[in-house]
C-alpha positions as MATLAB code, in Angstrom:
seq = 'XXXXXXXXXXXXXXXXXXXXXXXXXXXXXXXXXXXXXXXXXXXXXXXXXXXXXXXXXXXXXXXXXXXXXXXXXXXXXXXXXXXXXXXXXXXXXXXXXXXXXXXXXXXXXXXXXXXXXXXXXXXXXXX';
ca = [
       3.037    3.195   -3.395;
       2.460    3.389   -7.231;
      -0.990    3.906   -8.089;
      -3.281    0.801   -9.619;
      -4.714    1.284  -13.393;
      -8.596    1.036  -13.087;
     -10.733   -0.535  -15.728;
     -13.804    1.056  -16.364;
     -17.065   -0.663  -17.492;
     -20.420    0.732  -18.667;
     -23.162   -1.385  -17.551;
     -26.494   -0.608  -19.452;
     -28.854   -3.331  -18.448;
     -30.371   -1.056  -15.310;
     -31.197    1.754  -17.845;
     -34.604    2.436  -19.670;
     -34.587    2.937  -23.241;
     -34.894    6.802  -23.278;
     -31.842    7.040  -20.602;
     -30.025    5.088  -23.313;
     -30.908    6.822  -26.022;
     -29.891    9.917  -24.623;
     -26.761    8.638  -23.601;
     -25.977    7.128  -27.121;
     -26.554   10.572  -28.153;
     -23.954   11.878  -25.574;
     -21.373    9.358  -27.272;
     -21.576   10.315  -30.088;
     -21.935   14.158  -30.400;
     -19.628   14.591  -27.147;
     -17.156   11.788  -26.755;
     -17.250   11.139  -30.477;
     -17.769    7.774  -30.348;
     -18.654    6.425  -33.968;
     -22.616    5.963  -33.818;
     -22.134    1.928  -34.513;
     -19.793    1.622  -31.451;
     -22.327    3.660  -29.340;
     -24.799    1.839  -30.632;
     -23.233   -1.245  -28.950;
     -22.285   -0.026  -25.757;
     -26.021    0.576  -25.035;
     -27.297   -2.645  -26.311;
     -28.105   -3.659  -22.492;
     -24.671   -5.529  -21.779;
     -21.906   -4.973  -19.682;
     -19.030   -3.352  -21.625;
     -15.206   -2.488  -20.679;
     -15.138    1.355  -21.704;
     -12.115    1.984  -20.545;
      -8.934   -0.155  -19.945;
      -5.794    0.333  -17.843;
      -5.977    3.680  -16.588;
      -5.121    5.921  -13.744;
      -7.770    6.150  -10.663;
      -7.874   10.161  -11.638;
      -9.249    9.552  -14.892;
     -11.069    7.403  -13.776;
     -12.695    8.984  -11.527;
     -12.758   11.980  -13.717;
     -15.052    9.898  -16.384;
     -17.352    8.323  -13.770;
     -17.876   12.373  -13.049;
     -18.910   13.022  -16.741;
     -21.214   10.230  -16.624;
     -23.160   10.752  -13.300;
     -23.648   14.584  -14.949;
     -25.486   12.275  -17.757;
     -27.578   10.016  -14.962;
     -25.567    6.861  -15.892;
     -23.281    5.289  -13.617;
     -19.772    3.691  -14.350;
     -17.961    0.685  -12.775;
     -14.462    0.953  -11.821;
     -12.093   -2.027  -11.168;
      -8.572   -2.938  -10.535;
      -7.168   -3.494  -14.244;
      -5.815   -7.089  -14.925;
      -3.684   -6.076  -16.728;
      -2.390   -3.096  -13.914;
       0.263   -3.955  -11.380;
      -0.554   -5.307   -8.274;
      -0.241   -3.717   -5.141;
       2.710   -4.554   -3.047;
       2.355   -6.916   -0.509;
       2.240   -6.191    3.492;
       5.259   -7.656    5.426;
       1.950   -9.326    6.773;
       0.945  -11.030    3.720;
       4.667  -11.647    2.884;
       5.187  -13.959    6.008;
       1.471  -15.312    5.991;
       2.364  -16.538    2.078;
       5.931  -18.124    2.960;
       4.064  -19.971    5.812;
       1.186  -20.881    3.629;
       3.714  -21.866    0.574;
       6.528  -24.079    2.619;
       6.428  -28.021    1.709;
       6.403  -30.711    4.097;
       9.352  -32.707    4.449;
       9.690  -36.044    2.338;
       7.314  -38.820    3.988;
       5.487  -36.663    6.124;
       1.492  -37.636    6.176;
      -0.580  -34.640    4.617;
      -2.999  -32.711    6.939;
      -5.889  -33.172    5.154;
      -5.357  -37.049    4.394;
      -5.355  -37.713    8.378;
      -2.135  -40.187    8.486;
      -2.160  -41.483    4.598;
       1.044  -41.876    3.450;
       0.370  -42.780    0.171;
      -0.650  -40.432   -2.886;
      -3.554  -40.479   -4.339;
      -4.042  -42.534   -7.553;
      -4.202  -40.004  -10.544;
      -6.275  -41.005  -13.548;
      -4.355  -39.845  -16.681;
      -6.006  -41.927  -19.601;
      -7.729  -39.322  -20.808;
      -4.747  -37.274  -21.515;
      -2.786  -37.520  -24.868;
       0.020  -36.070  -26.876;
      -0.731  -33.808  -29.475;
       0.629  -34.561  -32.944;
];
């Protein structure tokens, strides 16, 4: 199984203004973060820090930043590969996925056989 990249956000609306201010220090004197970048990544917003990575580094810079009181947010990357599917989910999504046959009423229309009218006047080609 191939390992998921991890995104890793900084989130520094919970913090007070000293805890920031220390960190913003940290940034800059130990990360070497340029002091106008650290400067926004403790403005009280939610910030990707990190994109795309493996879960060791990861987890290895969540580490570094509990040592400084602050704690990180790690999700699945959108941009990483997804995991592979279960022979589960496989034959649950074919099931899910499979079309009825031509004429055939639609389950949730309860013995309509006729499509619903689709409004398209407010759609137009672009020049």
């Amino acid at each position: 199984m191939t390992d998921t990249a991890m995104d890793i956000w900084l989130d520094s609306a919970g913090y007070d203004k000293e805890t920031l201010l220390h960190l913003k220090e940290r940034l800059i004197n130990e990360l070497r973060v340029p002091s106008e970048q650290a400067e926004v990544l403790v403005n009280g917003n939610s910030h990707r820090i990190k994109r795309s990575c493996s879960r060791e580094d990861s987890e290895r810079l969540a580490m570094q930043f509990s040592t400084w009181g602050i704690d990180l947010r790690i999700e699945p990357s959108s941009l990483g590969k997804p995991a592979p599917l279960t022979s589960a989910q496989t034959s649950q999504d074919k099931i899910a996925l499979t079309l009825a046959p031509h004429g055939d009423t639609i389950p949730n229309l309860a013995g309509e056989k006729t499509a619903p009218t689709i409004k398209t006047d407010h759609l137009h080609l672009a020049d």
